[in-house]
Structures are given as structure tokens and as C-alpha cells.
C-alpha positions as CSV (number, residue, x, y, z in Angstrom):
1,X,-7.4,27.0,-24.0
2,X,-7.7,30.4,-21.8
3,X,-7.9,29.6,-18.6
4,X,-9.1,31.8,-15.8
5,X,-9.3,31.3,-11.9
6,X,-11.9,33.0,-10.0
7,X,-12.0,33.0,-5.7
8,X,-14.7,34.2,-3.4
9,X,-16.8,33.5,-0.4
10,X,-19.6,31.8,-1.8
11,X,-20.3,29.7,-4.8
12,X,-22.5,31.9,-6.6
13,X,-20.2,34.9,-6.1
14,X,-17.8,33.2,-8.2
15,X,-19.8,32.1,-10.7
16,X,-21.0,35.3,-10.8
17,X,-17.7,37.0,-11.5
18,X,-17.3,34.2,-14.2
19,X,-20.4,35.0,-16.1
20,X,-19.7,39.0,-15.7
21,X,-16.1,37.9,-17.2
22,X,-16.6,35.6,-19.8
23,X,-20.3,35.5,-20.4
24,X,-22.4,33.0,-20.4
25,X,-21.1,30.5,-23.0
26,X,-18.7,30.0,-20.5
27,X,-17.4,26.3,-19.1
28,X,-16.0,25.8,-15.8
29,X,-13.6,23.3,-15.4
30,X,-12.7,22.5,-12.3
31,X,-14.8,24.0,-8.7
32,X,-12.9,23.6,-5.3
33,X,-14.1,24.1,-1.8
34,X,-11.0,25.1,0.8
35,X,-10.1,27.0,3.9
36,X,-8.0,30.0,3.9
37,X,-5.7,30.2,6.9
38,X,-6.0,27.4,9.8
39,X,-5.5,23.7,10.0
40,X,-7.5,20.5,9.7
41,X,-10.5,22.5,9.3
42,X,-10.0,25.2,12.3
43,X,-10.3,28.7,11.6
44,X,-9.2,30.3,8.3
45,X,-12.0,31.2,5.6
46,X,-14.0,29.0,3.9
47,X,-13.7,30.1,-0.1
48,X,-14.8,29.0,-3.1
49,X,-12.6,28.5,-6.2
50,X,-14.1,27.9,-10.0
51,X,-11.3,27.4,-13.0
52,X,-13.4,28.3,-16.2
53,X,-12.9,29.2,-20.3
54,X,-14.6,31.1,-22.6
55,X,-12.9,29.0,-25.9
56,X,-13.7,25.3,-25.1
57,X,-15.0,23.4,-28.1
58,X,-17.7,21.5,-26.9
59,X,-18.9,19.2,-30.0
60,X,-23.2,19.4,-30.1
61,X,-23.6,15.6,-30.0
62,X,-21.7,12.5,-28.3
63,X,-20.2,10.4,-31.0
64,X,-22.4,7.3,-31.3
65,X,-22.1,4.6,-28.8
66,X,-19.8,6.6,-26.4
67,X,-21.4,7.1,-22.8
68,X,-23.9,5.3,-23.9
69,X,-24.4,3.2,-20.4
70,X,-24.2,6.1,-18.5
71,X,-27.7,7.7,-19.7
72,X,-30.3,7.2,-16.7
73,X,-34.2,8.0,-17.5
74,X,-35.8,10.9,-17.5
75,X,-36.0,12.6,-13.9
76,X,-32.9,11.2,-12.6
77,X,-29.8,12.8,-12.1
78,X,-26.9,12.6,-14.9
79,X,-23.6,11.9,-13.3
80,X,-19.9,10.6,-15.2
81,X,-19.5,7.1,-14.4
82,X,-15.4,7.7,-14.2
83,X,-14.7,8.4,-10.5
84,X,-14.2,12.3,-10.5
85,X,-10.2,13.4,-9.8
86,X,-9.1,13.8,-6.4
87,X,-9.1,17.6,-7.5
88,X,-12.8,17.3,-8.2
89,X,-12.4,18.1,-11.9
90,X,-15.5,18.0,-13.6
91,X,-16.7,19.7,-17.0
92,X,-20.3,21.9,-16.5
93,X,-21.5,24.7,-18.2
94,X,-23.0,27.7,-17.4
95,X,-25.9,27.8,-19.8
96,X,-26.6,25.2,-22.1
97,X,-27.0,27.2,-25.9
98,X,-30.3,27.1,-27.3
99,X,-29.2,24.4,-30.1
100,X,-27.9,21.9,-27.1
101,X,-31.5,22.9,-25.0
102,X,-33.3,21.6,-28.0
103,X,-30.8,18.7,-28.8
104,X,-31.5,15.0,-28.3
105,X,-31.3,13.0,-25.2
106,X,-28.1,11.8,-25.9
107,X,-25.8,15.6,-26.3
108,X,-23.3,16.5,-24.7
109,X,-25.0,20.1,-23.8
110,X,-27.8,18.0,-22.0
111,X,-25.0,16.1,-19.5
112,X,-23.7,19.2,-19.6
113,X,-26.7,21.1,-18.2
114,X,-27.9,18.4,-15.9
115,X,-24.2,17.8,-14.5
116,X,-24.3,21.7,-14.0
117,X,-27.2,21.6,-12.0
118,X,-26.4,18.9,-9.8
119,X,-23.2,20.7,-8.6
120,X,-25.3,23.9,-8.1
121,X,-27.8,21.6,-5.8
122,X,-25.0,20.2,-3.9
123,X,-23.2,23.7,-3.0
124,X,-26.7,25.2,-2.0
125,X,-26.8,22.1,0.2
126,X,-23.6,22.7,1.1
127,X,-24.1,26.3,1.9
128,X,-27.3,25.7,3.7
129,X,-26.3,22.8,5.9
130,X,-29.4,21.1,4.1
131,X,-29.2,17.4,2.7
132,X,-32.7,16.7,1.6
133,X,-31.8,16.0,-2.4
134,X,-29.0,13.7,-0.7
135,X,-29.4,9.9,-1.7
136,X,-30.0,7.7,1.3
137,X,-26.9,5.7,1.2
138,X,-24.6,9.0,1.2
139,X,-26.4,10.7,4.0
140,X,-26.0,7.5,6.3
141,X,-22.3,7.5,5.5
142,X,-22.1,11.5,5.7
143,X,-23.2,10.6,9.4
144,X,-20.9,8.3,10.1
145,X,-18.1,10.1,9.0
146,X,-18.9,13.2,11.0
147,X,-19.3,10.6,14.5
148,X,-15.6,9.4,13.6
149,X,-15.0,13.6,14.0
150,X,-13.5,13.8,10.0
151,X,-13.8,17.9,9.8
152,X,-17.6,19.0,8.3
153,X,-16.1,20.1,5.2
154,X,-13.6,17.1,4.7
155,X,-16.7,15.0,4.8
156,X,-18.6,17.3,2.7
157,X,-15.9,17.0,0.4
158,X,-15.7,13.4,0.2
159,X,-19.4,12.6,0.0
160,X,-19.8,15.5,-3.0
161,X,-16.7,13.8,-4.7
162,X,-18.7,10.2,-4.1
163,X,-22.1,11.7,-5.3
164,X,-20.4,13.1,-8.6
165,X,-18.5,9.7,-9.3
166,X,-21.3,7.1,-9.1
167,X,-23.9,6.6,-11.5
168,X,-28.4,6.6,-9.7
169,X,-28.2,3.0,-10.1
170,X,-24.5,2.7,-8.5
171,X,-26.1,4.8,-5.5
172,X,-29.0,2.4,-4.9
173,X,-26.1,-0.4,-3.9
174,X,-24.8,0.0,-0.2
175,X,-22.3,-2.2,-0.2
176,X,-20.8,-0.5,-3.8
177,X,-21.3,3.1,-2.5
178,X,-19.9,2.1,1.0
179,X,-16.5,0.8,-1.2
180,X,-16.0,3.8,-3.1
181,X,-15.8,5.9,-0.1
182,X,-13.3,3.8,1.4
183,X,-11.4,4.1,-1.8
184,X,-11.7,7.8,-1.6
185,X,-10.8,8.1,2.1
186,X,-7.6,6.0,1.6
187,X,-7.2,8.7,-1.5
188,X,-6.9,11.5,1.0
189,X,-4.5,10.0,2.9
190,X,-0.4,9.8,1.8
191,X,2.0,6.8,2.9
192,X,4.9,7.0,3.2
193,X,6.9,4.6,0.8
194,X,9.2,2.3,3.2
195,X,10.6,-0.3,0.5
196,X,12.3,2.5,-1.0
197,X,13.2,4.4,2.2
198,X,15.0,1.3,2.9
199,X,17.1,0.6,0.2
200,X,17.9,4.6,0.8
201,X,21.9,5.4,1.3
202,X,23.5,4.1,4.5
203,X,23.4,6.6,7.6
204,X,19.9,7.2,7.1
205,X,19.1,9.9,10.0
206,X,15.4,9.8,11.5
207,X,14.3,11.9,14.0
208,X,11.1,11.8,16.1
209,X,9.2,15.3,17.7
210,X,6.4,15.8,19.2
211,X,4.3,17.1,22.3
212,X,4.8,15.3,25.7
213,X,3.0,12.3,26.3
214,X,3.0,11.0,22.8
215,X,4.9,8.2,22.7
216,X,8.2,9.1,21.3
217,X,10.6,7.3,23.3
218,X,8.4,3.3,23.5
219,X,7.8,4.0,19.6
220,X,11.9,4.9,18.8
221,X,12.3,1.8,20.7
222,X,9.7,-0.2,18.3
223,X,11.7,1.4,15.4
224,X,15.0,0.0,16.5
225,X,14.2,-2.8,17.5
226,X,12.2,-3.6,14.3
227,X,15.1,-2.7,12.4
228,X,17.6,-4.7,13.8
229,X,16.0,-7.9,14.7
230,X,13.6,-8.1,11.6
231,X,15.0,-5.8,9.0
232,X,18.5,-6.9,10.0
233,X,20.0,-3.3,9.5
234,X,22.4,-1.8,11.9
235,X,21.0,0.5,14.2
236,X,22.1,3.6,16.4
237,X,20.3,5.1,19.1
238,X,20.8,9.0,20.0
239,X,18.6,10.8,22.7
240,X,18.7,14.4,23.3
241,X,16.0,14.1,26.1
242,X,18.6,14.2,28.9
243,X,15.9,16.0,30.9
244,X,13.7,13.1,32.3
245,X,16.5,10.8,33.7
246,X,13.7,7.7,33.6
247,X,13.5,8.7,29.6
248,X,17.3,7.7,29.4
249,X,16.8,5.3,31.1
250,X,14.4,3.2,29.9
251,X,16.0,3.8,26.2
252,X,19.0,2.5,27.5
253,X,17.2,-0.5,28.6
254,X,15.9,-1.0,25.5
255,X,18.8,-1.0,23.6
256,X,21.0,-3.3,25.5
257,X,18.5,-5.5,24.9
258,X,18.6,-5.1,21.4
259,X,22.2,-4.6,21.2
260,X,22.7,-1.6,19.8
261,X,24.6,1.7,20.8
262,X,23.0,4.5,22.5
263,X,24.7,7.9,22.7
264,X,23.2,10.9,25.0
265,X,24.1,14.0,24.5
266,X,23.7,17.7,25.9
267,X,24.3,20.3,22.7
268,X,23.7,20.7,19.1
269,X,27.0,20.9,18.8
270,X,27.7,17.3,20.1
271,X,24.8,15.8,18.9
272,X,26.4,16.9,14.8
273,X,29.5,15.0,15.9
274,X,27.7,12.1,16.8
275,X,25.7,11.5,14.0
276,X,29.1,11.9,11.8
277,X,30.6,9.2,14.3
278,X,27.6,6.5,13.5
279,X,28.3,7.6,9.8
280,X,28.9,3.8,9.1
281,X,25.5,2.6,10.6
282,X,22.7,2.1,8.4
283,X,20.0,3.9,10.7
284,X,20.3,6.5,12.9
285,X,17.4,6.8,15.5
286,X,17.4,10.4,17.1
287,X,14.8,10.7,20.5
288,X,14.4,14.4,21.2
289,X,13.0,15.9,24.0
290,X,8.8,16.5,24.4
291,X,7.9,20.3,23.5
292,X,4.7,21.5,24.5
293,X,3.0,23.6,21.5
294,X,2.5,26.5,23.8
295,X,6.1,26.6,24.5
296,X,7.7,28.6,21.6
297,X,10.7,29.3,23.4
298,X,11.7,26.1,24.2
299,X,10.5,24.7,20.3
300,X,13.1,26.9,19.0
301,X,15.9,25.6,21.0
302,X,14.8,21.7,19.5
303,X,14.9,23.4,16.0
304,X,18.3,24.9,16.8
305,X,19.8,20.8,17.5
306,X,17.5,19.7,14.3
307,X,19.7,22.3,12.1
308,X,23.1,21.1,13.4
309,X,21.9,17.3,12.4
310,X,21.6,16.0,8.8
311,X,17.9,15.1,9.7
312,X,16.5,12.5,6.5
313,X,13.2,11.8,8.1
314,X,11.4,14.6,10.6
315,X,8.9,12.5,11.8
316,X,6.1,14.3,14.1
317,X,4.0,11.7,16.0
318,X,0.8,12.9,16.7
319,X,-1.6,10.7,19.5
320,X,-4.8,9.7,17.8
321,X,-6.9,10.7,20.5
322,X,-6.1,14.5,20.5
323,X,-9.1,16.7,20.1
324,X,-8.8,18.5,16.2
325,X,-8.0,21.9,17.8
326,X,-4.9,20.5,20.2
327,X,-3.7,18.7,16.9
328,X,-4.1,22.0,14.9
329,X,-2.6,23.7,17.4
330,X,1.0,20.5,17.3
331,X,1.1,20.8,13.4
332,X,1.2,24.5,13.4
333,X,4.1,24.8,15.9
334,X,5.6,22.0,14.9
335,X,5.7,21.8,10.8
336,X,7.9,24.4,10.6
337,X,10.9,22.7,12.4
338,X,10.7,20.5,9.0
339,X,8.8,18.0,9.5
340,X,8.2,15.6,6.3
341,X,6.5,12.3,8.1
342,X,3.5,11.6,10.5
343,X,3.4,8.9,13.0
344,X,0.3,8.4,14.8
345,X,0.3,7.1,18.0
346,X,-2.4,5.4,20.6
347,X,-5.1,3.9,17.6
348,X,-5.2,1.6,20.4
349,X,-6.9,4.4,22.8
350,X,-8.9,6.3,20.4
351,X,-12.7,6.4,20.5
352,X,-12.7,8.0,17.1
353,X,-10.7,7.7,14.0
354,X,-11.4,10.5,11.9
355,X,-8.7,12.1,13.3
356,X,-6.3,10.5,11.0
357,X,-8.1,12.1,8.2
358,X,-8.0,15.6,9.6
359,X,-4.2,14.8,10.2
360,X,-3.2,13.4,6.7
361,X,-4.8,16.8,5.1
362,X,-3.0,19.1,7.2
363,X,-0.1,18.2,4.7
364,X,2.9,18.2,6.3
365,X,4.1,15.0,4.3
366,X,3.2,11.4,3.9
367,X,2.2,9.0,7.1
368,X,5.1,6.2,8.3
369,X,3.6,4.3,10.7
370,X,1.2,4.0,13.2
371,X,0.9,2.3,17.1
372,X,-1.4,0.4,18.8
373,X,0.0,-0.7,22.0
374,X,2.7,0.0,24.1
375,X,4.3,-3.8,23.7
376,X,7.9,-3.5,22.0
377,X,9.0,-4.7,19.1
378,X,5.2,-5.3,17.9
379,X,1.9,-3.0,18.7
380,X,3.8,-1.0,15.4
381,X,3.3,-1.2,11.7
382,X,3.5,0.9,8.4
383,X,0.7,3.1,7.9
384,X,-1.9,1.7,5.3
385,X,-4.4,4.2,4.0
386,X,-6.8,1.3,2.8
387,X,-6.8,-0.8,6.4
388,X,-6.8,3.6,8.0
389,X,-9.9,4.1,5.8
390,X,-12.0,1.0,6.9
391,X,-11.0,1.8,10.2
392,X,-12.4,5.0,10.2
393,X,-15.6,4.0,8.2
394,X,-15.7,1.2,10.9
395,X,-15.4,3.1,13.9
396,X,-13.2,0.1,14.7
397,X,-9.3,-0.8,14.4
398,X,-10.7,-4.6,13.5
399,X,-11.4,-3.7,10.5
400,X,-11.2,-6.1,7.9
């Protein structure tokens, strides 16, 4: 199959360089929507992207029986009954041939055609900001996820990706409809796998960064203790935030109750030496100091202690109730120090969830865990995409 990749600005630019390219017996394959440049849907370019052939074999007919419950009447829309690929993959041609046009109710070229010209109504609603051919039931929810602040085009995205995957009948159930998008938002959003971090070498070496006023130190503390008291693993404690005395403080607090040892230290240099010295442990918990994302100066010193430590897990946490540009702004600054986990902090405080959303996509590795409190060892837990989703559907962390 020849493939061929086509990116502009709009929708109908692209298809436009398809049909100039391969004519118009041509089938696209795949259409993506994205943002060149920014984060979690904050500057950057919005493009278009169509994947197409000219030498698909598209047989004239289904073979009997096969789709068969996915036919709606006359008037409806034709949609796949499969849920679509988290890539949106779908098959649509640009003109149906003359022999399909004519063809019987049941040909591919029909599903074809029809499936074609619902995507084409979707981008020009998209485009437009219009959502009058929108069914009820995916407007309502469209809503809701924009109150929960999920970026416009994530929730375009998602409610597009629904609309495709569900059959007119499907659409007319709420509760159905409501489930599917909870699938797909849990979709959108990695966890991190913890049953197989655990049974990792020994000397595992996790470090937490972020901006000041996150959390960092309480949720280290969470870690520790959850390790050594539940996990029954043995645990070591490193700070590098020998700035804020009450930091050290309160850490070392923490882990004399818990019983475990707690090294401070001043340099890179020193802080490489005692990591190799708590070799034998089976976690290493590093605290580092809070950076502001403004301060680039002072980001580049943490990276230089980062590089002399055999870092395993670079774990930014990331308070949930941020605004989207201030988080933009903390993945941006901070990614490039390494980081390959995402703690969220302060569900607890948030008005709005959707922020997890916007944060999973900025892809800067799966989520661990995620806080809700400030009560040590609990008011912590693993990060679960399907209880995140209902959450943020919910507009609530009771969600059940």
C-alpha cells in the first residue's frame, strides 16, 4: 500500500493537496487534529494531518451478513460500531465511484461515502465553533467537559472520537454514551505500572521536582512511609533542599518516625556518594529543592545534582489546581531535566478536574500517583485513569 502524509492548516487544504496528488479515487486512512509548538493546548498551531492511498482495494460489496447490524435507515448517519483507535483511524473516501453511487444499500462505497461525509460535517463544525448537527447527548457532555477546563480541542477530540465510535441508536442512550467517554478519557491518560516498578532491582532511585508550593516534601514523606510500613521495603531518605531549614526539618521528623535514614546534603558531588552508600536499600527517596519555572538559572543547577545521581524515576508533581498556562509553563521548564512520571498533587483543593487531562497529554511519561490531603501515610494512592476519568466527568473526587 503507498502511503502518503499530507499537513496543513485547515482540513480542506489537506484534502485538497490529496485530491491534487492522488486524484480522486483516493482513500484516506487515518485524519488527525494537533498543535504544533506549545503545551496542553497553549500556543503552537493548530494543523491538520490526513494519511491517504491511491492503491487501496476496496471490494464493491460487503460480503453477506458482515456489518449487517450496523446499517441504520435511511437519513441517519452511518457510523462503525468498533470504537475508533485512539489514533482516530478511520477508512473514508474521497468520492464514492459511480458503480458504488449506484450500488445497493448494503456496499461498502455507500459506508464509505456516508462515513466521509460525517467527518467532513464534524471538521466544519470543528472549524466553525458550530455544534448544530451534534447529537444531544454529546453536546451535554462536550459542555461538561469544557466546565472541568479539559483544553477545547482535547474535548473536541474526544467527543469526535465518541461520535465516530457509536452507532444513532447507541447515541440515543445517555447512560451508554456517558460510559464510553469515560472509557475514552481514561484512554488519554497513561499509569504508571507500580506492580512491576516494585519487583524492579534493589536501589531503586526516585526523585521528586517541581515548583514551590506543590507538595514535594508531605508527599516524599507519604512515599516512605507507604513503603516501609505497608510495602515492607527498606527505605532511604535524601534531601537536597537544605535551603528552608523547617523543610529539613520536618522530613526529619518524619522519618524518625518511620525509622528510616535521612541524609542531607549540600553538592552534587556528595549527593552521588550517597546514593552509592544506600546501594543496599531497596528505595531511595530523593526531596530536591522547589524551582520556580521562571527561574532558569537556578533549574539548571537542580539538573546539574539530577546528572550526578543514577535517577530511576524523575517524578514531577504538578498541583491540580494550577491554571493550564502556569502548568504549561512547569512542564516546559521542567521536562527537560528528565522527567518520566507525573504526580498530581491537591485533587483535594481543585474546583476542576480537567486539568489532569491537559496534564496526562503533555506527555512527559505515565502518571504514579496522586494526593488528596495533607494526612501522612494516607491522603495518597496510585493514579487510576478509570476512577481520574469519572472524576473529571463528575466534577467530583466521589466518584464512584
Amino acid at each position: 500500500m503507498n502511503l502518503k502524509t499530507y499537513q496543513a492548516p485547515t482540513m480542506a487544504e489537506a484534502l485538497a493537496e490529496v485530491k491534487q496528488d492522488l486524484g480522486r479515487e483516493a482513500v484516506i486512512l487515518n485524519t488527525r487534529n494537533f498543535r504544533k509548538g506549545g503545551l496542553l493546548g497553549i500556543g503552537g498551531k493548530s494543523m491538520w494531518e490526513v494519511t491517504a492511498s491511491s492503491n487501496v482495494n476496496v471490494p464493491r460489496r460487503l460480503p453477506r451478513g458482515r456489518y449487517a447490524s450496523d446499517m441504520v435507515p435511511a437519513g441517519r448517519q452511518a457510523r462503525p460500531l468498533a470504537p475508533v483507535p485512539r489514533n482516530d483511524t478511520v477508512q473514508a473516501g474521497l468520492s464514492p465511484s459511480p458503480e458504488t453511487r449506484g450500488g445497493s444499500r448494503g456496499s461498502l462505497g455507500e459506508q464509505v461515502g456516508e462515513i466521509h461525509g460525517m467527518i467532513q460535517r464534524l471538521l466544519a463544525r470543528h472549524a466553525g465553533g458550530r455544534d448544530d448537527d451534534m447529537p444531544h447527548q454529546l453536546r451535554r457532555l462536550r459542555t461538561q467537559l469544557l466546565a472541568q477546563e479539559v483544553a477545547e480541542d482535547m474535548a473536541d477530540a474526544l467527543i469526535c472520537q465518541l461520535q465516530m465510535s457509536l452507532t444513532g441508536r447507541q447515541l440515543d442512550d445517555a447512560e451508554l454514551v456517558r460510559q464510553r467517554l469515560v472509557q475514552t478519557v481514561a484512554s488519554r491518560i497513561p499509569i504508571a505500572d507500580h506492580c512491576t516498578e516494585t519487583s524492579q532491582r534493589r536501589g531503586r532511585v526516585i526523585a521528586l521536582v517541581g515548583p514551590t508550593g506543590v507538595g514535594k516534601t508531605t508527599t516524599i514523606a507519604k512515599l516512605a512511609a507507604n513503603f516501609k510500613l505497608r510495602q515492607k521495603l527498606r527505605v532511604g531518605l535524601v534531601t537536597i533542599d537544605t535551603y528552608r531549614i523547617a523543610a529539613v526539618d520536618q522530613l526529619r521528623t518524619y522519618a524518625e518516625i518511620i525509622e528510616v535514614p535521612l541524609h542531607a546534603v549540600l553538592t552534587a558531588d556528595e549527593l552521588a556518594r550517597t546514593i552509592d552508600d544506600m546501594r543496599d536499600l531497596d528505595v531511595v527517596l530523593i526531596d530536591t529543592v522547589g524551582r520556580s519555572q521562571n527561574d532558569q538559572t537556578r533549574l539548571e543547577r537542580l539538573r546539574s545534582f539530577l546528572e550526578a545521581a543514577p535517577v530511576d524515576e524523575l517524578h514531577l508533581v504538578v498541583s491540580a489546581t494550577v491554571s493550564r498556562s502556569t502548568a504549561a509553563k512547569t512542564l516546559e521548564r521542567f521536562m527537560p531535566l528528565g522527567v518520566n512520571r507525573l504526580l498530581v498533587t491537591k485533587l483535594d483543593e481543585a474546583e476542576t478536574f480537567g486539568q489532569i487531562l491537559n496534564i496526562a497529554a503533555a506527555d512527559a511519561g505515565p502518571l504514579s500517583y496522586v494526593t488528596t490531603g495533607q494526612d501522612v501515610p494516607d491522603d495518597i494512592a496510585p493514579a487510576d485513569n478509570g476512577y481520574l476519568a469519572r472524576c473529571i466527568l463528575g466534577g467530583t473526587l466521589n466518584a464512584c
